[in-house]
Backbone as CSV, one residue per row, in Angstrom:
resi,resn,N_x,N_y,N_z,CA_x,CA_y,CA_z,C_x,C_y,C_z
1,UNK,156.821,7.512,75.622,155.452,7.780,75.224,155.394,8.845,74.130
2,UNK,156.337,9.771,74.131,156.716,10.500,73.194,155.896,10.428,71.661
3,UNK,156.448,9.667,71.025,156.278,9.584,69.411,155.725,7.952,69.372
4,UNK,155.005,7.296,70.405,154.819,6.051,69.861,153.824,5.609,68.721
5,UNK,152.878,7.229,68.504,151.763,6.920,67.585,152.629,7.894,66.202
6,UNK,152.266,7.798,65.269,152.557,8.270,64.188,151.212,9.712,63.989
7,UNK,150.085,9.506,64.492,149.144,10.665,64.964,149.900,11.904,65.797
8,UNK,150.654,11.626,66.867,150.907,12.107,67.804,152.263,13.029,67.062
9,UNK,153.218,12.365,66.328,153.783,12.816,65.729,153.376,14.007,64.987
10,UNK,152.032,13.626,63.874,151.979,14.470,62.980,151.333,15.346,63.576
11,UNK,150.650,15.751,64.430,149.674,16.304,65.175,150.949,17.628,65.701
12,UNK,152.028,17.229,66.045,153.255,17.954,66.546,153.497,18.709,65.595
13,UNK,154.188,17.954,64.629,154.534,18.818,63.073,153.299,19.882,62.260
14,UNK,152.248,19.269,62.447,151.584,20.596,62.334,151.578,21.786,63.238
15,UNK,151.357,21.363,64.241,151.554,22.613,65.029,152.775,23.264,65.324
16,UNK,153.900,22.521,65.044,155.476,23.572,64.998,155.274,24.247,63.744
17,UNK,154.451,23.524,62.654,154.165,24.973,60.975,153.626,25.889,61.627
18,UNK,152.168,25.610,61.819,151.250,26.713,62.055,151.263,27.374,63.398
19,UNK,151.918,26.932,64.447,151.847,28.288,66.168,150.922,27.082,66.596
20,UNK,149.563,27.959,66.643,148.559,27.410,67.971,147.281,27.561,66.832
21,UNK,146.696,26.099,67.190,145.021,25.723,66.286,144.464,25.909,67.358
22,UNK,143.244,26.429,66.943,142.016,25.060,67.870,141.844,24.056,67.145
23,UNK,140.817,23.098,68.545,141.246,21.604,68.351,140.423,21.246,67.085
24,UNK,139.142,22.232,66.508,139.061,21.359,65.495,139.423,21.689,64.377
25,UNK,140.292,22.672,64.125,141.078,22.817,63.049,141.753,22.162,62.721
26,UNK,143.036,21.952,63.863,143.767,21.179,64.157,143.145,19.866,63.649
27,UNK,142.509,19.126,63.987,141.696,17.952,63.714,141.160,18.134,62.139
28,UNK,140.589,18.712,60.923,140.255,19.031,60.315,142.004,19.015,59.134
29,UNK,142.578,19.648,59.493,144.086,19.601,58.913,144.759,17.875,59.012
30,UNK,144.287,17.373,59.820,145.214,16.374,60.165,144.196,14.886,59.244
31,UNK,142.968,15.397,59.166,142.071,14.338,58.378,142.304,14.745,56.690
32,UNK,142.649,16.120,56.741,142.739,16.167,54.790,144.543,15.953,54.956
33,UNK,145.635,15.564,55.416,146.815,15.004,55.303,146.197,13.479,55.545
34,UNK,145.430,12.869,55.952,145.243,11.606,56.534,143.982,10.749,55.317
35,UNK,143.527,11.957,55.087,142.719,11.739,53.699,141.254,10.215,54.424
36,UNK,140.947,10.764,55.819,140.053,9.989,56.397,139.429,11.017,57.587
37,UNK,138.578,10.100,57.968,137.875,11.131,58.685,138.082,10.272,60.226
38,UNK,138.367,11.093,61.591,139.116,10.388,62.487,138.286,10.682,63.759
39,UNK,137.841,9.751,64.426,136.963,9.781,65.614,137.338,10.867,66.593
40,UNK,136.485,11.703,67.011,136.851,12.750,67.785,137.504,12.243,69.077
41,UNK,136.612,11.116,70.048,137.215,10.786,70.830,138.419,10.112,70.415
42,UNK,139.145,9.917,70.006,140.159,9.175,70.280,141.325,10.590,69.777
43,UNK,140.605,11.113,68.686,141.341,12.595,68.670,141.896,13.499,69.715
44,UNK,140.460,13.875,70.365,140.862,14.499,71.519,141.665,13.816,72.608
45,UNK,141.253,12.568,72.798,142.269,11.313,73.738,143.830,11.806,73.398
46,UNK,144.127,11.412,72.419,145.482,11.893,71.619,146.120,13.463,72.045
47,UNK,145.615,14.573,71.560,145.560,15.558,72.445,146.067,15.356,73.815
48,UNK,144.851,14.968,74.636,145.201,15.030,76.465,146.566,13.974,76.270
49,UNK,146.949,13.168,75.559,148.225,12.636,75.882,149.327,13.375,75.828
50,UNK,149.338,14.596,74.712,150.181,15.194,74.282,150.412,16.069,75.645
51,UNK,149.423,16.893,75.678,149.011,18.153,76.981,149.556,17.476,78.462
52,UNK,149.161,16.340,78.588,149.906,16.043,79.937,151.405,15.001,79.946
53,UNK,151.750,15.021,78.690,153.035,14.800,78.712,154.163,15.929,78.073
54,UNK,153.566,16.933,78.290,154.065,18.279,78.273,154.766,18.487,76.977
55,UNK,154.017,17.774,75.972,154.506,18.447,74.597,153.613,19.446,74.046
56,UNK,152.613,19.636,74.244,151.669,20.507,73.685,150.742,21.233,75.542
57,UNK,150.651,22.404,74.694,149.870,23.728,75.647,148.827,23.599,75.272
58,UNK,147.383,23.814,75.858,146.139,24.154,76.016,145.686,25.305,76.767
59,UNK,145.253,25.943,76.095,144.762,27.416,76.360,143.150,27.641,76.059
60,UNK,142.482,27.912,76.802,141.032,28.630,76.457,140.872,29.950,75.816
61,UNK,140.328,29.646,74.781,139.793,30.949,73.328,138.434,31.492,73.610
62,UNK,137.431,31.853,73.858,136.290,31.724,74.285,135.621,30.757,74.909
63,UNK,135.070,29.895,73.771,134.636,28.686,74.105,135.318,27.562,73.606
64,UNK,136.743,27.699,72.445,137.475,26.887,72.173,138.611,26.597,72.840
65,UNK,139.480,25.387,72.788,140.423,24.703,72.853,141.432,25.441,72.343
66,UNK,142.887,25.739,72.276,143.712,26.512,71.359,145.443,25.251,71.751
67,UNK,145.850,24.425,70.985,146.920,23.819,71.191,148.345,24.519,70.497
68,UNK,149.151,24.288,71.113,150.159,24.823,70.721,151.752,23.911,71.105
69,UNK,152.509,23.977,70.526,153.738,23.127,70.996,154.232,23.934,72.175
70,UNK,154.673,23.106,73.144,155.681,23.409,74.169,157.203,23.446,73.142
71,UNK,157.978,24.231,74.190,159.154,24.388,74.055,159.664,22.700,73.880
72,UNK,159.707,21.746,74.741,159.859,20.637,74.532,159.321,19.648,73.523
73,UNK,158.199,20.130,72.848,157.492,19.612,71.959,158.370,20.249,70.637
74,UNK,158.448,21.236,70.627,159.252,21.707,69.972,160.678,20.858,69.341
75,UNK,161.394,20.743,70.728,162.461,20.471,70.259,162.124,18.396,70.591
76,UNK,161.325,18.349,70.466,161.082,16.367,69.731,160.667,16.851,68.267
77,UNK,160.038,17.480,68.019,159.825,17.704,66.487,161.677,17.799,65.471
78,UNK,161.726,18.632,66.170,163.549,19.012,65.595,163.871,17.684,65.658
79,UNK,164.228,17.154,66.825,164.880,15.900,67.416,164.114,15.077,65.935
80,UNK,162.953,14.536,65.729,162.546,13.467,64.861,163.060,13.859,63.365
81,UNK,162.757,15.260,63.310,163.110,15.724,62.058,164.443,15.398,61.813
82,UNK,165.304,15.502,62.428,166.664,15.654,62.209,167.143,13.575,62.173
83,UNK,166.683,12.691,62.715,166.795,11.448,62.700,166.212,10.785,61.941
84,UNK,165.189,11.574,61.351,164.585,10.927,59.771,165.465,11.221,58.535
85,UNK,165.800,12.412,58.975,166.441,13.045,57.574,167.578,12.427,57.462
86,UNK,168.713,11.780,58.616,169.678,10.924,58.865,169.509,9.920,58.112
87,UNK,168.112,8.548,58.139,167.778,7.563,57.758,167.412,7.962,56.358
88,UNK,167.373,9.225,55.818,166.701,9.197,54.362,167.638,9.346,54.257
89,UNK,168.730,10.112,54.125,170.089,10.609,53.518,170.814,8.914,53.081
90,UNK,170.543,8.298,54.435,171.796,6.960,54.431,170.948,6.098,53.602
91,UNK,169.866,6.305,53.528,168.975,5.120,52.176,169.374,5.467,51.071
92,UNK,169.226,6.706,51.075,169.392,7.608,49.521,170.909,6.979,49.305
93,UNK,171.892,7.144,50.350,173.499,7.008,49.958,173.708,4.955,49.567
94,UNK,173.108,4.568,50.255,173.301,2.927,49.836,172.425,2.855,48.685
95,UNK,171.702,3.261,48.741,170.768,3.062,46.839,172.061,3.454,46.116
96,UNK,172.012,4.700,46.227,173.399,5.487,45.335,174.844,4.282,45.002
97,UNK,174.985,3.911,46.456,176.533,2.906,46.118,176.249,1.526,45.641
98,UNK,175.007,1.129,45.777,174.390,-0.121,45.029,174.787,-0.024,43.895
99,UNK,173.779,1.101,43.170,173.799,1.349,41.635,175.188,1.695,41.457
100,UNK,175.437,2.054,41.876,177.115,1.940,41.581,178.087,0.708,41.388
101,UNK,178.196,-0.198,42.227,178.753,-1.177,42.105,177.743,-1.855,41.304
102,UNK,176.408,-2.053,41.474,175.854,-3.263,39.939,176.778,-2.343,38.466
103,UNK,176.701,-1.288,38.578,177.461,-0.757,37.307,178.812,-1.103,36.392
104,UNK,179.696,-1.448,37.898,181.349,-2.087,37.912,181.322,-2.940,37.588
105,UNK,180.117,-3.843,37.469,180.711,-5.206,37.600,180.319,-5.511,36.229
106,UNK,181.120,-6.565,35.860,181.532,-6.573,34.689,180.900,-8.523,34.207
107,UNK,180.480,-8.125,32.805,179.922,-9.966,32.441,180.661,-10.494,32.283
């Protein structure tokens, strides 16, 4: 359940930059990267998935919401980060040996 939304993801990665939002900051950041404007309910839905699958903390601010990564949330962010950067490196390296061999070969 982890990373199955690409929301849920980015929603993580912001909050391992910045510490702890409230939720509508948080929400507000994630619509100018998303460059749309994103239904609260299903926002906040997203959220409680995170919070009770123990990647993200919820804390009361006054009257706000305050999210923050868990230690475990934490380290799925690392974890994705580090398995993307794997898949970009090895794209980047077969582009690289492509253009290489169309180069060798000879008319």
């Amino acid at each position: 359940m982890w990373f199955q939304s690409g929301r849920r993801r980015d929603l993580c990665a912001i909050l391992y930059e910045a510490g702890e939002l409230r939720g509508q900051k948080l929400k507000t950041r994630l619509e100018r990267y998303y460059d749309l404007r994103i239904d609260p309910q299903a926002f906040y839905g997203t959220l409680d998935a995170l919070v009770e699958g123990d990647h993200l903390e919820r804390r009361t601010e006054g009257i706000y919401d305050v999210y923050g990564l868990t230690d475990a949330g934490a380290d799925r962010v690392e974890s994705y980060h580090a398995w993307l950067a794997e898949r970009v490196e090895n794209g980047a390296r077969r582009v690289a040996d492509t253009a290489d061999a169309d180069e060798s070969v000879v008319d």
